[in-house]
Legacy VTK file of the C-alpha trace (Angstrom):
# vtk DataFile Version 3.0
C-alpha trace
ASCII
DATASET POLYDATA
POINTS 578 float
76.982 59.380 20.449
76.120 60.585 16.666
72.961 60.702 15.379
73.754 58.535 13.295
74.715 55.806 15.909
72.152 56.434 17.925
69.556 55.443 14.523
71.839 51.966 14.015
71.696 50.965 17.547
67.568 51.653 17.643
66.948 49.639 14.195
68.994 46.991 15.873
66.532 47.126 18.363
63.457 47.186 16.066
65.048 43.992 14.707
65.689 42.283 18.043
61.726 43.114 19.040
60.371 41.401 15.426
62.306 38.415 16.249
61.279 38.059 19.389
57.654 38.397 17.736
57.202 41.874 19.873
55.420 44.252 17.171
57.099 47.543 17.568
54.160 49.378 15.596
51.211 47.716 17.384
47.675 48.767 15.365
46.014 49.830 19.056
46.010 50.804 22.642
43.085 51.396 25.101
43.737 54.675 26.175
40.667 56.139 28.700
41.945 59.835 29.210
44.140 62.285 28.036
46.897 63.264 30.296
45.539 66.503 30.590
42.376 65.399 31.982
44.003 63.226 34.364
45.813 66.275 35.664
42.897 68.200 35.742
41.059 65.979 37.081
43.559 65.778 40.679
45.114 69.039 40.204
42.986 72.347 40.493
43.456 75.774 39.144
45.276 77.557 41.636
44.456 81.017 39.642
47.341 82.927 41.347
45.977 82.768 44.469
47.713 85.018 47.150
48.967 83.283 50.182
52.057 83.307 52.908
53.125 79.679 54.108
55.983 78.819 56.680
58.163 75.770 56.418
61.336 74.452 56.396
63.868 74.912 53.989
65.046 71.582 52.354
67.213 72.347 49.239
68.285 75.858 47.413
68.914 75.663 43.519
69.826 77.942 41.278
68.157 78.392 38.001
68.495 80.700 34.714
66.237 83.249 36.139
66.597 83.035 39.990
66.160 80.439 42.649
64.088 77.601 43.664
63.733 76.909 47.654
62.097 73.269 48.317
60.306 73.937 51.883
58.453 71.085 53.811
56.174 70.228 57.105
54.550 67.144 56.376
54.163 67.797 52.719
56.672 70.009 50.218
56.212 72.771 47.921
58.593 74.492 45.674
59.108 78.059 46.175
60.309 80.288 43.276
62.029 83.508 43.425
62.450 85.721 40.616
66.132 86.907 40.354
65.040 90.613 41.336
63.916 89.403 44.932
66.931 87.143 45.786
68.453 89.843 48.290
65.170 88.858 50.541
66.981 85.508 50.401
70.899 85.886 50.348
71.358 83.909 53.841
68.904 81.265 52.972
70.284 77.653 53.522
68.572 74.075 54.534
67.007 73.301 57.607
66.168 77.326 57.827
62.721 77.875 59.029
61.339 80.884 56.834
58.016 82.512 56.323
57.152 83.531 52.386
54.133 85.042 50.512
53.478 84.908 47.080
51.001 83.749 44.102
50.368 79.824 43.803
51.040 78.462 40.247
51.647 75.387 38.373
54.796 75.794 36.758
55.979 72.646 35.018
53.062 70.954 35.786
54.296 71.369 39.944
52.657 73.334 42.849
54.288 76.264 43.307
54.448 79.433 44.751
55.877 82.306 43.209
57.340 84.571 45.318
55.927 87.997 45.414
56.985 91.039 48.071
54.186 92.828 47.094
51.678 90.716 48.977
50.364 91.743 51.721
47.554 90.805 54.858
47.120 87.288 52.817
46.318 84.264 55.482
48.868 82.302 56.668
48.448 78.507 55.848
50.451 75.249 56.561
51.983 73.687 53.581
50.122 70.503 53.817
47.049 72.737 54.030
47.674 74.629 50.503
48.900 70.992 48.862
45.590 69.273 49.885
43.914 72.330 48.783
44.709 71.797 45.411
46.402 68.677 44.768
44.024 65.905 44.966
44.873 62.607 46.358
44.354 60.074 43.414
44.126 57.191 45.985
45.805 54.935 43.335
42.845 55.199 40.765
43.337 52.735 37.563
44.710 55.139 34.215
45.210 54.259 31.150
47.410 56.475 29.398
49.752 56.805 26.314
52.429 59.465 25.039
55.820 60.157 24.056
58.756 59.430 26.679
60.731 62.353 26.961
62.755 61.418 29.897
64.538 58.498 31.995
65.909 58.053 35.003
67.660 54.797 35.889
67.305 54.160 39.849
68.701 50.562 39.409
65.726 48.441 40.525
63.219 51.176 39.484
62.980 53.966 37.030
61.490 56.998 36.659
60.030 58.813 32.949
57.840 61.305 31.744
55.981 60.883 28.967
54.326 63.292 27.371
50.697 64.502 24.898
50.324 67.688 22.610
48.789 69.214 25.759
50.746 67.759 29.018
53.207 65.543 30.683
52.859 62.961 33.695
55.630 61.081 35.477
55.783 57.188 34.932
57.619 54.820 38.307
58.460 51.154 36.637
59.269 49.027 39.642
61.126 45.677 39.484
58.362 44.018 42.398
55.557 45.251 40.242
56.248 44.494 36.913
58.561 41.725 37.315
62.335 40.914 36.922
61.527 40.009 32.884
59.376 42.818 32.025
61.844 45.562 33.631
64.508 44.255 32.243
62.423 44.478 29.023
61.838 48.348 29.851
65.349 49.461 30.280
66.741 47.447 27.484
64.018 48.427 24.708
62.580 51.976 25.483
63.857 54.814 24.583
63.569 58.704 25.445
61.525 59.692 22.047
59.544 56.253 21.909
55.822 56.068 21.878
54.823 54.174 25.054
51.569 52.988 26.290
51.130 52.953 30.269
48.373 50.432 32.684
48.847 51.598 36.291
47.980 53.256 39.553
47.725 56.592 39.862
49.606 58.077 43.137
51.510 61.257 44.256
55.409 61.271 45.183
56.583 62.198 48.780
57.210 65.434 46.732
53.908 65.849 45.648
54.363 65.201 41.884
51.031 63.045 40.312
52.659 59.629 39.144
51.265 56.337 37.405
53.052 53.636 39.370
53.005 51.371 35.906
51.649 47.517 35.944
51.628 46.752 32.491
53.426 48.561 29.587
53.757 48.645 25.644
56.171 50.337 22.736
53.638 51.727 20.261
56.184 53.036 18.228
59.703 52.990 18.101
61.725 56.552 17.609
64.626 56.114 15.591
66.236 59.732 16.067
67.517 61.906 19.076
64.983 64.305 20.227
65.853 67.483 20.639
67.824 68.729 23.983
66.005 68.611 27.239
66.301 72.131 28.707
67.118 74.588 25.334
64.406 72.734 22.580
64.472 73.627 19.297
66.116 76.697 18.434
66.406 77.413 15.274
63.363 78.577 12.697
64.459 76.822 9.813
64.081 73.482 11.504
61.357 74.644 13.860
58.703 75.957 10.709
60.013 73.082 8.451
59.828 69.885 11.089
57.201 71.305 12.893
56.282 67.945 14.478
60.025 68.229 16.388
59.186 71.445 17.189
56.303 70.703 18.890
57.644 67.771 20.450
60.605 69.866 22.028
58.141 73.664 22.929
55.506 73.129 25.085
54.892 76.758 24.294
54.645 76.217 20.549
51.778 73.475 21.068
49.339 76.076 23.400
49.717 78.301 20.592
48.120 76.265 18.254
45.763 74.808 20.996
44.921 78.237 21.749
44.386 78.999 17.808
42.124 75.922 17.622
40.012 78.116 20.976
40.043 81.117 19.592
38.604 80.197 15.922
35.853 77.697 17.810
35.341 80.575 19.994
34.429 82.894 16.857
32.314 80.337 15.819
30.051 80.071 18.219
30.010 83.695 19.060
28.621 84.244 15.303
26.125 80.989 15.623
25.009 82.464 18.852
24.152 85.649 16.754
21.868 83.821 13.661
24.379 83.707 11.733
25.178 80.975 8.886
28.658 79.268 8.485
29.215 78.654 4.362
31.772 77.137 2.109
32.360 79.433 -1.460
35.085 77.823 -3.661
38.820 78.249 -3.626
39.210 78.038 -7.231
37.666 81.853 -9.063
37.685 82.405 -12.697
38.249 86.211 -11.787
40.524 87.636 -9.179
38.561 89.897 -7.644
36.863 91.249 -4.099
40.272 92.245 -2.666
43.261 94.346 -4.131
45.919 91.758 -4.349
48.270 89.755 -6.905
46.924 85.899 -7.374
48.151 83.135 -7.781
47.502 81.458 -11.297
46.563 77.750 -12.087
45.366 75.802 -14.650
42.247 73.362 -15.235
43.070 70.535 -17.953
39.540 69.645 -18.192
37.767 73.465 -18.710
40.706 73.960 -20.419
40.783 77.190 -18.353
43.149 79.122 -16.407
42.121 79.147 -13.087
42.726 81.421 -9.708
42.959 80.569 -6.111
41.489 83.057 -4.101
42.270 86.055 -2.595
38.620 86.897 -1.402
35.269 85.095 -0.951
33.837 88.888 -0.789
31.838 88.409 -3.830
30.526 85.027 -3.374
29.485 86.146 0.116
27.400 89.262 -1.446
26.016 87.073 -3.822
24.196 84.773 -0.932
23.177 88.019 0.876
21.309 88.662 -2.563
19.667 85.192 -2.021
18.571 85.979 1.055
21.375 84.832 3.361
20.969 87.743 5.514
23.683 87.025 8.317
26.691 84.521 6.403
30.125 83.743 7.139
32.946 82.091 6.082
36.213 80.685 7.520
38.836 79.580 5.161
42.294 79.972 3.266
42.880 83.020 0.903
45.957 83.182 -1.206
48.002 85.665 -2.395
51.009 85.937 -4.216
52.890 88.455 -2.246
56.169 88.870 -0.301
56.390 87.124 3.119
57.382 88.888 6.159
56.008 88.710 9.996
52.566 90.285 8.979
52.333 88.225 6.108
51.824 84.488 4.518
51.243 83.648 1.202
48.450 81.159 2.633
46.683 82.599 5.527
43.102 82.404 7.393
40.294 84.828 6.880
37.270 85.245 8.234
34.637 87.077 6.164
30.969 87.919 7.452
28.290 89.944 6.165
24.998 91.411 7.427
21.929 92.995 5.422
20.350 96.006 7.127
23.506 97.051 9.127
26.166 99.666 8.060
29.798 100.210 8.985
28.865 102.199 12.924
27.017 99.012 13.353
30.145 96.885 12.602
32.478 99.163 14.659
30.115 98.466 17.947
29.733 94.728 16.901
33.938 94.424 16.210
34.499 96.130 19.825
31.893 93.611 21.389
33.664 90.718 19.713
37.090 91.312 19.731
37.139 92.385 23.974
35.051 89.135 24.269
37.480 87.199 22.334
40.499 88.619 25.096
38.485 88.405 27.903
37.749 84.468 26.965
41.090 83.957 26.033
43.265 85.773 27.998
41.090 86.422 30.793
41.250 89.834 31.116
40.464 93.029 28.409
44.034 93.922 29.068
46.535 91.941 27.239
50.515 91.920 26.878
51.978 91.970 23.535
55.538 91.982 23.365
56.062 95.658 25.245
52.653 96.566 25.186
49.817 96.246 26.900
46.991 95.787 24.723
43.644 97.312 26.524
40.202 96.114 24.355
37.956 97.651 27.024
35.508 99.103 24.451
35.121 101.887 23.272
37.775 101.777 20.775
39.615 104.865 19.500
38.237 106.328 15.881
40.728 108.464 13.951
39.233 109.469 10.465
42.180 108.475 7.758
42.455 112.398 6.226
42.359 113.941 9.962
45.528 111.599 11.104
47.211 112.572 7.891
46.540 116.171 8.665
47.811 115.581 12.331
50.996 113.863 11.317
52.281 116.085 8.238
50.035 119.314 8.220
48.476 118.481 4.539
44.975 117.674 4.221
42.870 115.763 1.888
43.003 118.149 -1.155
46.533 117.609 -1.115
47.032 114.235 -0.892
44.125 113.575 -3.976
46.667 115.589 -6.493
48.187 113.031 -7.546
51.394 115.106 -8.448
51.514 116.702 -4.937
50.573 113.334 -3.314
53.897 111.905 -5.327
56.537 114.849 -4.444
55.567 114.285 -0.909
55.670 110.770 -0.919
59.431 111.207 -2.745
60.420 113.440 0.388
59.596 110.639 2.911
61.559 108.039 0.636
59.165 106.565 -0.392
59.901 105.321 -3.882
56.207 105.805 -5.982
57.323 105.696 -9.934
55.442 102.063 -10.152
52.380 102.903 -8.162
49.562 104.125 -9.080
47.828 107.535 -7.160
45.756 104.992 -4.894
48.695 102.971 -4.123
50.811 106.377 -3.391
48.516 107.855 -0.736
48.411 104.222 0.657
51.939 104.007 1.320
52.316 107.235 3.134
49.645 106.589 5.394
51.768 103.212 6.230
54.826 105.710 6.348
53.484 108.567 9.051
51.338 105.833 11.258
54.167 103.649 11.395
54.146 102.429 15.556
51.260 104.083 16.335
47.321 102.323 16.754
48.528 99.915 19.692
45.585 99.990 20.981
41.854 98.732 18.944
41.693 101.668 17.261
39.413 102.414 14.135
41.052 103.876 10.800
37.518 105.569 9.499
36.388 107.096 5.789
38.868 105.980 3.420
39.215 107.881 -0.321
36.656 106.337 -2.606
40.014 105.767 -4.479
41.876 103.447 -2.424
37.846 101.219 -2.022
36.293 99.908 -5.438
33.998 97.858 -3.438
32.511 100.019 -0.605
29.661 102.555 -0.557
30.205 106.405 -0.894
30.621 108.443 2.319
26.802 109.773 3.132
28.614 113.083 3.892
31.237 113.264 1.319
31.602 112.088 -2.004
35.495 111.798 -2.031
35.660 109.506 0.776
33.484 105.799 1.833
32.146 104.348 4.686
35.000 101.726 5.452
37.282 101.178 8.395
40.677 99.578 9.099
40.926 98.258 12.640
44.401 98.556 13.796
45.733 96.632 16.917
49.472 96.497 17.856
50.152 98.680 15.002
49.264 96.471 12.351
45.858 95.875 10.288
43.214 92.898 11.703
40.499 93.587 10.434
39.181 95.956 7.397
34.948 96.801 6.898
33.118 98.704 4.794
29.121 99.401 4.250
29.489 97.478 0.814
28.388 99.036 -1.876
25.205 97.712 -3.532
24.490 100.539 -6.496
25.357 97.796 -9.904
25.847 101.045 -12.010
28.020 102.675 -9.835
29.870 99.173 -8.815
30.242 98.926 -12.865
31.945 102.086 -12.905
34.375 101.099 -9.836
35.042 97.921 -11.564
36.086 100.143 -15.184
38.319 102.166 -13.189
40.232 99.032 -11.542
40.462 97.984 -14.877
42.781 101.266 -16.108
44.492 100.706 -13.011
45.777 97.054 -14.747
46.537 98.818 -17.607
48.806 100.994 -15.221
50.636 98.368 -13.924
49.139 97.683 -11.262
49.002 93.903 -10.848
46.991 93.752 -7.328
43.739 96.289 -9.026
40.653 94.165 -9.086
39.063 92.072 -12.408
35.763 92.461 -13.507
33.109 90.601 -12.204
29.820 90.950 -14.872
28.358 88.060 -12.940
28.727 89.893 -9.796
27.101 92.750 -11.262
24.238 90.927 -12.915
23.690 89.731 -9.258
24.060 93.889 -7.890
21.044 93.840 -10.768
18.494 91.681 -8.707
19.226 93.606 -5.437
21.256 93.475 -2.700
19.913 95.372 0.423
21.757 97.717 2.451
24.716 95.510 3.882
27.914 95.509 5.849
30.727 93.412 5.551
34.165 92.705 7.190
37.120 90.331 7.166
39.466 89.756 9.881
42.183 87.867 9.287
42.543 85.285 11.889
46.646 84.320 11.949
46.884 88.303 13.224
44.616 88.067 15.600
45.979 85.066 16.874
49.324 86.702 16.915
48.095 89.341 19.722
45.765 86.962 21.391
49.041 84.721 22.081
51.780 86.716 22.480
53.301 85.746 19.343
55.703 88.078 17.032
55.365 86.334 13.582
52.774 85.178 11.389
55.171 81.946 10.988
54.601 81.229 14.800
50.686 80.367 14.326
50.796 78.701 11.026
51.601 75.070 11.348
53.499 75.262 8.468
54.314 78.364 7.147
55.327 78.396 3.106
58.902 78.199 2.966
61.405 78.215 0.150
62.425 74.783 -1.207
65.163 73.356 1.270
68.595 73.789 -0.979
LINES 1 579
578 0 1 2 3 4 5 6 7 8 9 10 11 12 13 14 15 16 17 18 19 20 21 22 23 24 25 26 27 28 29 30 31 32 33 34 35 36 37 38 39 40 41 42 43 44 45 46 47 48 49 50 51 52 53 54 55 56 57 58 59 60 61 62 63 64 65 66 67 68 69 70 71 72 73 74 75 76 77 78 79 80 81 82 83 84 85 86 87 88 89 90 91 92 93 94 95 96 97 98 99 100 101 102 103 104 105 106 107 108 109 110 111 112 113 114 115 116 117 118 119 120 121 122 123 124 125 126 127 128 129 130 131 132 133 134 135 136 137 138 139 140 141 142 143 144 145 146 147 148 149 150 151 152 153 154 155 156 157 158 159 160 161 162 163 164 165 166 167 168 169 170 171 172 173 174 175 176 177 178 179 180 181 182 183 184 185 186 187 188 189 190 191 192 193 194 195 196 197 198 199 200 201 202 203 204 205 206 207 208 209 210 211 212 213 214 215 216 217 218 219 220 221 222 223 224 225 226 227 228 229 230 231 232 233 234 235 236 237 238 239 240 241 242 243 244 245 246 247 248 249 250 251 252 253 254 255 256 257 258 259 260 261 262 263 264 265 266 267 268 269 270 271 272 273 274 275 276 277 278 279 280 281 282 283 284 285 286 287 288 289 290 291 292 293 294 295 296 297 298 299 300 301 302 303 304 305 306 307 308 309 310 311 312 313 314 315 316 317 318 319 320 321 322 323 324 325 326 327 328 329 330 331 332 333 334 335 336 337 338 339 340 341 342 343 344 345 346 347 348 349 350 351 352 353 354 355 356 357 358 359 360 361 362 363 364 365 366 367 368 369 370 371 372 373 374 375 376 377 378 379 380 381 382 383 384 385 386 387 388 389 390 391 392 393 394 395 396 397 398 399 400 401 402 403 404 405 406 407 408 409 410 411 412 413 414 415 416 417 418 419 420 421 422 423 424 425 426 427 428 429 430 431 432 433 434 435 436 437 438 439 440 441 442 443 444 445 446 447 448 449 450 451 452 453 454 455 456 457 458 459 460 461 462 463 464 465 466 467 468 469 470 471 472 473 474 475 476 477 478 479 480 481 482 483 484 485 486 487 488 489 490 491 492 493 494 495 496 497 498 499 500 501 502 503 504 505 506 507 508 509 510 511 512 513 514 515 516 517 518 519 520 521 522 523 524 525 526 527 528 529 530 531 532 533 534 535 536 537 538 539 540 541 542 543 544 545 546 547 548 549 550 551 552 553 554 555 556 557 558 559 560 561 562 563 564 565 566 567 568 569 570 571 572 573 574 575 576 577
């Protein structure tokens, strides 16, 4: 059937509800819990646990990425079995009594163990021992519960669905003898996989174990008009998937614990930082300078100043400016924009977090960064070691410091005299390929550092003592003049987070802010502005402080396993659909 039957045939049915005075869009429903916490609630983390179980064998399936053996005694559990161990089970058929170990997990919301060879000297437990171990008997508690139907399965006097939150699914048994003759009728003629459905029922478990509302009393709460997407394969492609993220969401389970893991992470920043005295502030979006970061804005325009206007590609300033008012520990979470290309590091709209802290320099924001950021994977992920594509990630502090002129030495043999000629900086950056005619010096040595640490810094590792060149905002090195006291912190080979001890000398900030200015003049679109007001603030004092921003989409990129910046934006900026 086309999609466009399959809309006809359900606005036919819209129509046939209204006249039959059933409101297809009802305003309410009493829902009591979340699907998730009824789940929770009956069915405990099994947190891999280790265990061999004996049983026998009642059904062999294949799937994409091994088998799945259904063994029983009084109760059943699913056994799965990874496509490199199937020789342990080549002569494996039903009614076979076998003996397996492996690591129990819910997969698809079902008990089950994983098969595992490499277990060993783990007790030996009945079946119906490990399913009462962790999967509750509801003992047909009263839920309440609402979500989207994503399947159906017709049984002639009953039928079976799932239906389905942002966060879980639960299975749904309509029975004729329950509901009645009228009201199941009602269900199979009027509700459809994609529909909105609220659910009044028992809660119970399947002679296969599986948690199940046996429903008593059931309502559309809103009609789908479209095909979801296919059951097994999802949404595929990223065009759809970024654009109509609510279909993509609907269709990944994956996709949703991203973002549900996004929401976890920033909360967990938050209170981390509360926790430490500091104080969450708002600084506006809209700047009449571009300034506290080296980027291109974007431009607007206020009809009532009469002004053009800039969104923002830093708070830095503002932030300084409260530490000047005595806001000794502030932070800030919220959107910077910037008008630059768009690639899987990179969104024109993205999610910074910017903090500052009087008294403290940059060594007392590398030790504060390494206690943070292995507490962020270790609350997250559960462990300091993390995968990442490939790689394992380790943020077991202490993190590796390379100073920025020592790794260019290492990698090419020329030292920091070299690369601050400007004319020697630009013949070498012409042998790499690199083409430099439209960048300034700054911008040169920039791009060959990108060039020679390309793949490296998998691992937390701290970029140190940048040229004074490349920082306009950041305080000169204590033990060299050429150089300041920032840091880049790398982690899967790109940049999270960047720190400096901020500079807080108004004549000297003056004369950074002069020198951005010739940079303009050069060409360079992303140099800094001017900021007298800033300055006049510098004036009235701002103690010794140190600041850093880390941007938060990257971080949740490595913290979930995810490849593009595109997969933990909601929705990502795309071009206008042609």
């Amino acid at each position: 059937m086309s999609e466009k039957e399959t809309t006809l045939i359900r606005k036919e049915k819209i129509k046939k509800l209204k006249e039959m005075g059933v409101n297809p869009y009802p305003y309410k429903f009493d829902v009591k819990s979340s699907i998730l916490e009824v789940r929770q609630k009956y069915e405990l983390d099994t947190k891999d646990f280790p265990v061999i179980i004996s049983g026998t064998v009642k059904r062999v399936s294949k799937t994409d990425e091994g088998i799945v053996i259904r063994l029983e005694d009084e109760k059943n559990i699913l056994v799965f079995v990874r496509s490199e161990f199937l020789k342990d089970f080549e002569n494996v058929k039903p009614n076979d009594f076998v003996t397996v170990k492996g690591r129990l997990k819910r997969i698809n919301d079902v008990l089950t163990l994983e098969y595992d060879s490499r277990i060993e000297n783990a007790p030996s437990k009945k079946i119906s021992e490990i399913c009462n171990l962790f999967d509750i008997d509801p003992n047909y508690e009263p839920v309440s519960l609402a979500g989207r139907v994503i399947t159906i399965r017709d049984q002639g006097k009953a039928v079976f669905a799932h239906i389905k939150d942002a966060e879980s699914k639960i299975q749904i048994y309509v029975k004729i003898d329950v509901v009645g003759e009228e009201r199941f009728s009602f269900f199979k003629d009027f509700v459809d996989v994609g529909d909105i459905l609220g659910v009044k029922g028992k809660l119970f478990r399947t002679k296969t174990g599986e948690l199940t509302v046996e429903v008593e009393r059931f309502e559309i709460l809103a009609k789908c008009l479209h095909e979801l997407p296919e059951k097994w394969h999802g949404v595929k492609d990223p065009e759809v998937r970024y654009r109509q993220r609510y279909l993509d969401l609907i269709a990944n389970p994956d996709v949703a614990k991203i973002f549900i893991d996004r929401t976890r992470i920033i909360q967990k920043i938050r209170d981390y930082f509360n926790s430490m005295g500091f104080i969450e502030v708002e600084t506006p979006i809209l700047h009449q300078i571009a300034s506290g970061a080296s980027a291109k804005p974007f431009i607007t325009y206020h009809n009532a100043l009469d002004e053009q206007l800039y969104l923002r590609i830093a708070p830095e300033l503002f932030l300084k400016k409260l530490v000047v008012g005595g806001f000794n520990r502030v932070y800030e979470i919220g959107k910077n924009f910037r008008n630059e290309g768009i690639d899987i590091h990179h969104n024109p709209e993205f999610t910074m977090m910017e903090f500052y802290v009087a008294y403290w320099d940059y060594n007392d924001l590398m030790k504060f960064s390494e206690e943070l950021f292995s507490y962020l994977a270790k609350e997250i992920r559960g462990s300091y070691k993390v995968k990442f594509g490939d790689y394992e990630i380790d943020f077991t502090p202490p993190f590796r410091k390379v100073r920025y002129f020592d790794y260019l030495r290492e990698k090419t043999g020329k030292g920091k005299e070299f690369f601050l000629d400007e004319r020697k900086a630009r013949e070498f950056a012409r042998e790499l390929g690199i083409n430099e005619e439209r960048l300034t010096h700054p911008k040169v040595i920039d791009k060959i550092f990108d060039h020679v640490s390309e793949g490296d810094f998998i691992n937390p590792t701290f970029v140190i003592d940048f040229p004074k060149i490349l920082s306009p905002l950041a305080k000169t090195h204590r033990e060299d003049s050429d150089l300041v006291e920032r840091f880049e912190l790398f982690i899967a080979g790109f940049e999270v987070s960047n720190a400096y001890t901020e500079l807080n000398d108004p004549e000297e900030q003056n004369k950074r802010f002069d020198e951005q200015l010739k940079e303009r003049k050069m060409g360079d679109e992303e140099a800094q502005m001017k900021d007298d007001d800033f300055i006049t603030a510098l004036e009235y004092g701002l103690p010794p402080t140190a600041g850093q921003g880390i941007g938060i989409d990257r971080l949740v990129m490595i913290l979930t396993n995810s490849h593009s910046i595109r997969e933990v934006i909601l929705f990502p900026t795309l071009g206008s659909k042609k």
